[in-house]
N, CA and C atoms as a LAMMPS dump frame, in Angstrom:
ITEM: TIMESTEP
0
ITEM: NUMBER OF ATOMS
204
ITEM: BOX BOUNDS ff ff ff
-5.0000000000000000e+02 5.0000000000000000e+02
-5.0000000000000000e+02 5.0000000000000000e+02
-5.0000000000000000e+02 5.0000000000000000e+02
ITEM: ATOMS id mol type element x y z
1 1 1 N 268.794 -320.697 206.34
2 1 2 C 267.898 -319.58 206.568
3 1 3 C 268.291 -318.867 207.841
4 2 1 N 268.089 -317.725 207.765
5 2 2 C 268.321 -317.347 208.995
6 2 3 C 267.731 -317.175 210.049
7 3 1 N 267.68 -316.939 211.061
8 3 2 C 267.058 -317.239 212.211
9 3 3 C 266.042 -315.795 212.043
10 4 1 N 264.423 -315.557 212.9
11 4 2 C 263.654 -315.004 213.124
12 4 3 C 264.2 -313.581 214.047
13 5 1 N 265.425 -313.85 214.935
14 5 2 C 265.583 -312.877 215.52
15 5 3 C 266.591 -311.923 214.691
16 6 1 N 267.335 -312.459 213.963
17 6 2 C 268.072 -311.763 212.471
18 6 3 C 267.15 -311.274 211.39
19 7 1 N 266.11 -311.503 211.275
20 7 2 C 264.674 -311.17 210.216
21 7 3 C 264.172 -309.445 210.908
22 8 1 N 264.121 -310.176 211.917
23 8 2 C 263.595 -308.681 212.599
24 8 3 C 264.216 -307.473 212.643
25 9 1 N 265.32 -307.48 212.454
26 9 2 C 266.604 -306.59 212.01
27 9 3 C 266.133 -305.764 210.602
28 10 1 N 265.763 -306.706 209.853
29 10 2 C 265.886 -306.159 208.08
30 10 3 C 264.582 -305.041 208.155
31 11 1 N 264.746 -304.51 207.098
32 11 2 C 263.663 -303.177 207.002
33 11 3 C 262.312 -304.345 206.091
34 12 1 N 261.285 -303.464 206.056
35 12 2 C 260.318 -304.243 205.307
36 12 3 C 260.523 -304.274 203.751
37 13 1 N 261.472 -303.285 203.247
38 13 2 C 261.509 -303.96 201.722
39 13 3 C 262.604 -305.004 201.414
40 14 1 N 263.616 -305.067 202.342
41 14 2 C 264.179 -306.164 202.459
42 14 3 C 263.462 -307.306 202.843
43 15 1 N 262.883 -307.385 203.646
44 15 2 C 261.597 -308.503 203.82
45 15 3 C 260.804 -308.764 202.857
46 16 1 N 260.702 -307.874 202.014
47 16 2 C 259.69 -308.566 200.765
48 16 3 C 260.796 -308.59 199.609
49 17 1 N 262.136 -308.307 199.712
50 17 2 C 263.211 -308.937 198.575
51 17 3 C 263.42 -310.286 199.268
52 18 1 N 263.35 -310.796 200.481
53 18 2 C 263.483 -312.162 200.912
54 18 3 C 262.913 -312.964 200.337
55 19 1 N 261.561 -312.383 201.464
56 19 2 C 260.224 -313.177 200.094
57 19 3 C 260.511 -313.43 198.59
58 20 1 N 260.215 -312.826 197.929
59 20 2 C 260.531 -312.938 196.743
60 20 3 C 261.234 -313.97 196.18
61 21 1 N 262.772 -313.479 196.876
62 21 2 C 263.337 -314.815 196.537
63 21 3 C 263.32 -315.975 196.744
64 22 1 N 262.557 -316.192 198.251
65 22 2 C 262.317 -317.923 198.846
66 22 3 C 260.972 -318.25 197.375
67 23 1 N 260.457 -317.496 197.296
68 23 2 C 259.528 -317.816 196.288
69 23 3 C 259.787 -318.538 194.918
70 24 1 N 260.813 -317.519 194.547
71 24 2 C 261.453 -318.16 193.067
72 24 3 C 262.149 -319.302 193.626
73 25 1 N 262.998 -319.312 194.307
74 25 2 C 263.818 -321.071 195.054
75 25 3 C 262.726 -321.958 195.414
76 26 1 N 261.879 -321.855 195.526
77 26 2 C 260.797 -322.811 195.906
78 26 3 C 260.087 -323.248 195.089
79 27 1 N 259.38 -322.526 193.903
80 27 2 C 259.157 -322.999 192.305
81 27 3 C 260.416 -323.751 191.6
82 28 1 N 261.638 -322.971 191.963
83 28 2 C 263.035 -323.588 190.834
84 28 3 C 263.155 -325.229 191.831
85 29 1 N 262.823 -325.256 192.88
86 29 2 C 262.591 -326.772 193.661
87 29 3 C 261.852 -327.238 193.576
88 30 1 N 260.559 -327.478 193.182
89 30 2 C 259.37 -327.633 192.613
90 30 3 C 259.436 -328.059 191.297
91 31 1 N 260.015 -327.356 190.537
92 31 2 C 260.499 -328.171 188.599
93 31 3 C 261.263 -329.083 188.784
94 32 1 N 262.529 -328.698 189.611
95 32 2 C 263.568 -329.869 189.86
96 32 3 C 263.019 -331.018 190.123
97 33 1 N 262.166 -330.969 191.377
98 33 2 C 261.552 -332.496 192.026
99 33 3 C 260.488 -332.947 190.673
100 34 1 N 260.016 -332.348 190.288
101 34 2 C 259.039 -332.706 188.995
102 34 3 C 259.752 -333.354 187.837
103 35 1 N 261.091 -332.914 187.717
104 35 2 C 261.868 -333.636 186.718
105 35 3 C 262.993 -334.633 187.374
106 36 1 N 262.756 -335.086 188.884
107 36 2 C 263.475 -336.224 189.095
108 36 3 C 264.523 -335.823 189.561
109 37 1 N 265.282 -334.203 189.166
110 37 2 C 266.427 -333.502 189.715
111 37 3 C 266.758 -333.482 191.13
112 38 1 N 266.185 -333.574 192.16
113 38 2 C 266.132 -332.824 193.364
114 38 3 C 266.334 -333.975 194.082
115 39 1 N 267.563 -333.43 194.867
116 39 2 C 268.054 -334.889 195.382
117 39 3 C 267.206 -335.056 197.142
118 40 1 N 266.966 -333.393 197.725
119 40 2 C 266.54 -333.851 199.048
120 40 3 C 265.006 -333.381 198.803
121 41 1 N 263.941 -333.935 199.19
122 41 2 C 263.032 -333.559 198.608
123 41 3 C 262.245 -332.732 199.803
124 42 1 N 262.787 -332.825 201.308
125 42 2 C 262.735 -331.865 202.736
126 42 3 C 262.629 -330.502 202.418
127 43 1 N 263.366 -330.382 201.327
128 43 2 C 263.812 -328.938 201.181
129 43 3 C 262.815 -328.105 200.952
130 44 1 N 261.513 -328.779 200.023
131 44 2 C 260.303 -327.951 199.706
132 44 3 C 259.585 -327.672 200.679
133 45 1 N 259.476 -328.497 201.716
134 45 2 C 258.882 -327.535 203.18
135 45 3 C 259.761 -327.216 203.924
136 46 1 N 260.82 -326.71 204.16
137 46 2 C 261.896 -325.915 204.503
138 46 3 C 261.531 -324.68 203.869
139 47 1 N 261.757 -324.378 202.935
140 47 2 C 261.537 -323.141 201.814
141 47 3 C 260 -322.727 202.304
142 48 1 N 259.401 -323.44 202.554
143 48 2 C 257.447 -323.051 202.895
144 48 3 C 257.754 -322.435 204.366
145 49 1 N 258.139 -323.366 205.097
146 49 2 C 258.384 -322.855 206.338
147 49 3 C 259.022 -321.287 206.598
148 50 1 N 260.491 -320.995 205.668
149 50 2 C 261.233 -319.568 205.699
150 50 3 C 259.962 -318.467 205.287
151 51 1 N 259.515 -319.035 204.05
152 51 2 C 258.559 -318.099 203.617
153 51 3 C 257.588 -317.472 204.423
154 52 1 N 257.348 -318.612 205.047
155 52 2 C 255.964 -318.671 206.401
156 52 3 C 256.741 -317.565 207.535
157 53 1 N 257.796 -318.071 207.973
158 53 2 C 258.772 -317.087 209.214
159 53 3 C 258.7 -315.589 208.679
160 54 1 N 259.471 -315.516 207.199
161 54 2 C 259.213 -314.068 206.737
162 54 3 C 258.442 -313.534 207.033
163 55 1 N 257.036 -313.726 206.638
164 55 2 C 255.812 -313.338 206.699
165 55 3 C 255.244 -313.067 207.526
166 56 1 N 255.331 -313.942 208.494
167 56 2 C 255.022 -313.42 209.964
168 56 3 C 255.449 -312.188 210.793
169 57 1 N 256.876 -312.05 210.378
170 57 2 C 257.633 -311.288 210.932
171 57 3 C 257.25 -309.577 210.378
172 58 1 N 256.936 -310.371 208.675
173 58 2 C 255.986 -308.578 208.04
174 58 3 C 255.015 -308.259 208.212
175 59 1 N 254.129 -309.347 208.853
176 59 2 C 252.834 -308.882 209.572
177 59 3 C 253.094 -308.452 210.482
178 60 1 N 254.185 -308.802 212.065
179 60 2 C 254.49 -308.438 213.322
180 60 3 C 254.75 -306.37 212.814
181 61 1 N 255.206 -306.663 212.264
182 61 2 C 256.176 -305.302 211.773
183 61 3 C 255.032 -304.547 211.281
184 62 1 N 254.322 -304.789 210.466
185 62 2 C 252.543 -304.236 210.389
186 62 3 C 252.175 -303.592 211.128
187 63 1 N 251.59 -304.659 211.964
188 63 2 C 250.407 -304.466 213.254
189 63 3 C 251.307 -303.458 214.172
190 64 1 N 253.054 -303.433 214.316
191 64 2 C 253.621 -302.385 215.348
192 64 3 C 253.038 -300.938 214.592
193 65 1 N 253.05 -300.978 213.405
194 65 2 C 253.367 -299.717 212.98
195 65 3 C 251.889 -299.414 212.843
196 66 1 N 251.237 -300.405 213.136
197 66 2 C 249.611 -299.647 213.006
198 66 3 C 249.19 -298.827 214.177
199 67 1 N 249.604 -299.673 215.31
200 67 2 C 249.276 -299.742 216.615
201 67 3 C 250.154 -298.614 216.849
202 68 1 N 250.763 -297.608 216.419
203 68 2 C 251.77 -296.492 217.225
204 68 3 C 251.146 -295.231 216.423
């Protein structure tokens, strides 16, 4: 994942194509571990966590653009 200070860079619809995708990787890790597939099972709060960083970063990006 990439780091928070590289996030802040991307525009906000790139931020919600991120999203998006940590989303679908995080369900497709979620079936895996459900069917025994998934060899590190860390990974599902890893993926919660990016999602969580994203998000924050599209709220930060929010509240600037409210506040100006």
């Amino acid at each position: 994942m990439e780091k928070a200070k590289d996030l802040r860079n991307l525009s906000p619809e790139e931020l919600k194509d991120k999203v998006d995708q940590l989303k679908l990787d995080l369900m497709q890790h979620r079936f895996q571990a459900k069917t025994g597939k998934l060899e590190r099972l860390p990974i599902l709060g890893d993926k919660k966590r990016d999602i969580a960083r994203v998000l924050t970063i599209m709220n930060e990006k929010n509240r600037e653009a409210q506040s100006e």
